[in-house]
BAFI-3210 file (N, C-alpha, C; in Angstrom, 3 decimals, decimal comma, padded with zeros to 6 digits):
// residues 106
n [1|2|3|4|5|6|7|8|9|10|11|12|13|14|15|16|17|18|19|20|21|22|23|24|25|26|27|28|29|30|31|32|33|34|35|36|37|38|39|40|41|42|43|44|45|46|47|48|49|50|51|52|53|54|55|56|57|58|59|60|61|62|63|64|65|66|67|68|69|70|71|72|73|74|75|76|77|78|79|80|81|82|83|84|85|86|87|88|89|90|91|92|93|94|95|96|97|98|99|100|101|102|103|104|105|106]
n.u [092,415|089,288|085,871|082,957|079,692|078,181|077,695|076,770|076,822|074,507|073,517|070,927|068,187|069,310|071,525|073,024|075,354|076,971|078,052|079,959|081,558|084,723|087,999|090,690|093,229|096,139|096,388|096,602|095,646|095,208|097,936|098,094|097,403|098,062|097,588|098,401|099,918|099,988|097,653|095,685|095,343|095,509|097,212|096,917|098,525|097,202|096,840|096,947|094,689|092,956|093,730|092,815|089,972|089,356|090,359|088,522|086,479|086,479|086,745|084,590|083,218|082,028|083,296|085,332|087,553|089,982|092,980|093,557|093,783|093,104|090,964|088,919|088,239|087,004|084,850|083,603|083,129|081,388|078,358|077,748|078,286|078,785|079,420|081,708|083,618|082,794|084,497|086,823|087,878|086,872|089,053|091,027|090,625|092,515|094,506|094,249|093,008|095,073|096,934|095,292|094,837|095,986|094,639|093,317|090,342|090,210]
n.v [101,105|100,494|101,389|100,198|099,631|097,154|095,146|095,405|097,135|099,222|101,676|101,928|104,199|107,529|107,431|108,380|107,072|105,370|102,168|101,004|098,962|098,069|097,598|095,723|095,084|093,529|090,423|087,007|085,955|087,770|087,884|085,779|086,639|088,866|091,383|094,228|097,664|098,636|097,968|099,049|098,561|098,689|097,782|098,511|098,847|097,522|099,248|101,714|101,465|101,615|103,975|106,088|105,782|106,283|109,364|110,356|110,072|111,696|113,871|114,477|113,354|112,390|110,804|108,048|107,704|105,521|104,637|106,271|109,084|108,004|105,986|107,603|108,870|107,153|106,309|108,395|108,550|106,393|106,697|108,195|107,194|104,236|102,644|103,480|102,746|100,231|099,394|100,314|098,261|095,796|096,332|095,861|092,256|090,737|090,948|091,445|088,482|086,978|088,018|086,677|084,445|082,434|083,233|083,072|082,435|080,923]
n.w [115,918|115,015|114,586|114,073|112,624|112,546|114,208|117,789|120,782|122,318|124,991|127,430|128,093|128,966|128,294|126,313|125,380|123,163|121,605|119,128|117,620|118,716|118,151|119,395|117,478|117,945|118,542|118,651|116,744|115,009|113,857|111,760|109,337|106,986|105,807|105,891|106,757|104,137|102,500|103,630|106,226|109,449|112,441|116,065|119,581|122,037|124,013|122,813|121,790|123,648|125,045|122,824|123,059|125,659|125,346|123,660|125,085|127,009|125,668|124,725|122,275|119,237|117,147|117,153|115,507|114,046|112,427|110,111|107,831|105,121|106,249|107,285|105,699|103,632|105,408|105,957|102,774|102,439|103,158|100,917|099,001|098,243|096,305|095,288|097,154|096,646|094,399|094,627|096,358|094,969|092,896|094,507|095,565|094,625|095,644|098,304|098,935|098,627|100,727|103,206|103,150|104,423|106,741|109,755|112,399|114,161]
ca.u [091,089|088,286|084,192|081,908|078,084|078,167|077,083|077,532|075,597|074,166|073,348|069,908|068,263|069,579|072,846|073,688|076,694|076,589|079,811|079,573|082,681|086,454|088,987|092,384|094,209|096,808|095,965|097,324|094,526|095,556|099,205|097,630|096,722|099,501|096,697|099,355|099,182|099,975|095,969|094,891|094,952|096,658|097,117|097,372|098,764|095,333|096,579|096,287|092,993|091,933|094,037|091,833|088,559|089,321|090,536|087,215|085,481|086,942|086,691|083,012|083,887|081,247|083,221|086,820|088,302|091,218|093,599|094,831|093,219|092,391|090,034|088,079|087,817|086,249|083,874|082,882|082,375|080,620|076,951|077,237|079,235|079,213|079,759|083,215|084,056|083,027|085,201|088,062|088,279|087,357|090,697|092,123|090,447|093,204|095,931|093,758|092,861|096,292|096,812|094,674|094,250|096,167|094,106|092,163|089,577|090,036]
ca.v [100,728|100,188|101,627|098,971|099,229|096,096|094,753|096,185|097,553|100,925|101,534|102,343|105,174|108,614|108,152|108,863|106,584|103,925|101,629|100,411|097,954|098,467|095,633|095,805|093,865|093,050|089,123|085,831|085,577|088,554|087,344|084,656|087,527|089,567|092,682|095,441|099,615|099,206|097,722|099,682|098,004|099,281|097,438|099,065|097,981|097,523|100,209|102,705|102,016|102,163|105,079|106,765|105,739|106,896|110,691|110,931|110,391|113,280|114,698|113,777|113,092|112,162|109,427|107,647|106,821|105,322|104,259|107,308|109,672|107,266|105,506|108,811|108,896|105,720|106,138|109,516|108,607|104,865|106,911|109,128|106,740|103,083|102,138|103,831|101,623|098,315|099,563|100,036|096,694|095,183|096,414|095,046|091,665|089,879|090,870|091,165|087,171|086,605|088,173|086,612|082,972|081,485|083,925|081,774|083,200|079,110]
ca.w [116,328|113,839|114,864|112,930|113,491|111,803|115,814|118,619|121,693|122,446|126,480|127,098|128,927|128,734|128,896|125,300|125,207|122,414|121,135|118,045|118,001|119,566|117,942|119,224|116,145|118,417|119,371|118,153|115,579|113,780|113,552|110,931|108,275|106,115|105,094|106,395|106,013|102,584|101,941|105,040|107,141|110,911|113,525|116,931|120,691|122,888|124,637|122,316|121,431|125,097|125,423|122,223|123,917|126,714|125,381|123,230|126,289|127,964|124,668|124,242|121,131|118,972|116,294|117,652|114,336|113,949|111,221|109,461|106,823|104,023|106,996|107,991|104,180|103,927|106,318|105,148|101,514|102,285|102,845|100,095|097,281|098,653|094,963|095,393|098,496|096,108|093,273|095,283|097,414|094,174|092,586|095,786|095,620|094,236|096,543|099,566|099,182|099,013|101,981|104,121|102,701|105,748|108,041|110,815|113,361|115,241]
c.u [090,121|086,774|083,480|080,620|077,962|077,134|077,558|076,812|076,044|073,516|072,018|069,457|068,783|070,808|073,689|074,996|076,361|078,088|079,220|080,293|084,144|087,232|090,155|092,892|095,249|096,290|096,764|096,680|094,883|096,928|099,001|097,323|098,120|098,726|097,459|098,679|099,027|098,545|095,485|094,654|095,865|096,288|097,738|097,629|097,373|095,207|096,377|095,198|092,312|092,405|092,984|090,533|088,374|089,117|089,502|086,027|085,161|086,637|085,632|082,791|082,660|081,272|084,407|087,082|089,523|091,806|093,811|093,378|092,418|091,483|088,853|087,392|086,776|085,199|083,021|082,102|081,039|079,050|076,428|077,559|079,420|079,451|080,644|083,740|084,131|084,121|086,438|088,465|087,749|088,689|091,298|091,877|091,359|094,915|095,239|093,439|094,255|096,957|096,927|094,309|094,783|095,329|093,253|091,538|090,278|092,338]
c.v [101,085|100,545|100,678|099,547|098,397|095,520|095,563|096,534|098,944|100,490|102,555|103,251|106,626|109,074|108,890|108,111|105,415|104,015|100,870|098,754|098,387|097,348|096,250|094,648|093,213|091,327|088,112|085,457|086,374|088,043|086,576|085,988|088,830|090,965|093,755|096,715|099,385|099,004|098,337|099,462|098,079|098,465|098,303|097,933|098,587|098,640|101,476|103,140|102,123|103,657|106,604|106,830|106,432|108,777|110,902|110,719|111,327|114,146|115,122|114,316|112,123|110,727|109,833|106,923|106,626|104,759|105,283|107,676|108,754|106,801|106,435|109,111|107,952|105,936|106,949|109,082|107,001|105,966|107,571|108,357|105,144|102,194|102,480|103,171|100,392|098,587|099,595|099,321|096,181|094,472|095,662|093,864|090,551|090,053|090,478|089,417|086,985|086,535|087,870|085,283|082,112|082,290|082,743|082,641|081,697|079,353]
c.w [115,222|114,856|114,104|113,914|112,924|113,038|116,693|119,856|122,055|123,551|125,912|127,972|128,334|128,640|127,865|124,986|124,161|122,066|119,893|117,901|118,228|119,105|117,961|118,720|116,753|119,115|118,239|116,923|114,118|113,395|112,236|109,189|107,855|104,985|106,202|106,121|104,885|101,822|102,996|105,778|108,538|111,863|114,906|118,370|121,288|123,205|124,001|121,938|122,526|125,360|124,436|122,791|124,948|126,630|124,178|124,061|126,908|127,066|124,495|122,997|120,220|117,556|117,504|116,793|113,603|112,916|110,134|108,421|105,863|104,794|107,055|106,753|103,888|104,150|105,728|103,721|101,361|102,145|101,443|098,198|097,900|097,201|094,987|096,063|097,253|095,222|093,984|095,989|095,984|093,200|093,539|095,944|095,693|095,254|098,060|099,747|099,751|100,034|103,321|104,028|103,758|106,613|108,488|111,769|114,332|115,601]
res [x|x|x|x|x|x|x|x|x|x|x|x|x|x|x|x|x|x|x|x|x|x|x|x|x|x|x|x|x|x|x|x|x|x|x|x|x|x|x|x|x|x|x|x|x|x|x|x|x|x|x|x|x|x|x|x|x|x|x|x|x|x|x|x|x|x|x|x|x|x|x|x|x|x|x|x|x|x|x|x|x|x|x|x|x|x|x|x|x|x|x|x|x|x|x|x|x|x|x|x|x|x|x|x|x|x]
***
């Protein structure tokens, strides 16, 4: 499971609960796309990512981020170094197309 604030909705009021985004990779769509662990890319079964949501609920758990170390990494260094993020999916440009050139959202 992947967090994006890319979109997303945050509940209003007091309740303190916001979601940023939840994508279980598991669907027929992703099938179309060949970006594996080895570019970082994890796919999980739905249920695990409901099953994570769920136990940082209980947790009250303040991120739920999934996809392994190098991810948490990621995330971490994007505010402080997002010029490190471009440089390294740059390097990856040329495989990641490759990839993903049959990928289809339709």
């Amino acid at each position: 499971m992947e967090i994006s604030n890319r979109r997303g909705l945050t509940t209003g009021g007091s309740s303190g609960i916001g979601l940023a985004l939840a994508q279980a990779k598991e669907t027929p769509m992703m099938q179309s796309s060949r970006a594996g662990a080895e570019l970082g890319f994890v796919r999980e079964p739905a249920i695990a990512v409901a099953d994570a949501i769920c136990s940082g609920l209980e947790q009250k758990a303040f991120e739920v981020i999934r996809g392994g170390e190098t991810r948490t990494q990621m995330i971490a260094l994007n505010p402080s170094n997002p010029a490190a993020l471009d440089r390294r999916f740059a390097g990856m440009k040329a495989v990641l197309e490759k990839a993903v050139r049959d990928h289809s959202a339709l």
